[in-house]
N, C-alpha and C positions, 0 to 999 in steps of 0.2 A: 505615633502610629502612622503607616503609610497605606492604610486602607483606607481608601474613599465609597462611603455607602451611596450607591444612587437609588435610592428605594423611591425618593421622593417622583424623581423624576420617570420611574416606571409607573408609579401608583396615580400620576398625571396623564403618560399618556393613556393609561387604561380608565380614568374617570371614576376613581373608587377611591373613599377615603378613609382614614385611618381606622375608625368605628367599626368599619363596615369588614375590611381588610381581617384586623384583628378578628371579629367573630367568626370569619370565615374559613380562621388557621386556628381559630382555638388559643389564641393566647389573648393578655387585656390589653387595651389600647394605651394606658401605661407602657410596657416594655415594647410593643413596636412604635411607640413614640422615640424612646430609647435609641435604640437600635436605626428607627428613619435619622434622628438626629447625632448619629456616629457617637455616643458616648455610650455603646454596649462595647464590654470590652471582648465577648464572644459573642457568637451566634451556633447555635444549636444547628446539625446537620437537619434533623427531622422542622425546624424552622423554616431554616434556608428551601426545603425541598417545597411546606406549605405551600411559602411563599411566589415559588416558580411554579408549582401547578398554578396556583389561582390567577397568577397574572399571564399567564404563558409564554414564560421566558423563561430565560439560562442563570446561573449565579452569574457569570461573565458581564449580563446585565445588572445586575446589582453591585457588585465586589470590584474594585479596579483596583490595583495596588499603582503609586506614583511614588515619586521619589520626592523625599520631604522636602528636598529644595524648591519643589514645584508647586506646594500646596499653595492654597493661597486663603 
């Protein structure tokens, strides 16, 4: 896969954490564990939007596609 999730690293600078995150979009802390940890193999439109109201950001922030040669 050449999507890199930076969920962590928005959920960091805004000081909120994954419990908290999840109750607040309505899914369990289970699947945005998932998802923080890049082994969802989708993400839900109506998720992804959750997720940018509550943190106030862009998917652009979240989503980064790289080239597999890059990953590390």
């Amino acid at each position: 896969m050449s999507i890199r999730i930076n969920l962590d690293v928005m959920m960091a600078k805004r000081r909120i954490g994954v419990g908290e995150l999840a109750e607040r979009i309505g899914i369990t802390p289970a699947n945005l564990s998932i998802l923080k940890n890049e082994r969802a193999k989708a993400v839900r439109f109506t998720t992804l939007d959750a997720i940018c109201r509550e943190l106030d950001c862009q998917p652009g922030d979240i989503l980064e596609w790289v080239d597999d040669g890059d990953r590390q």
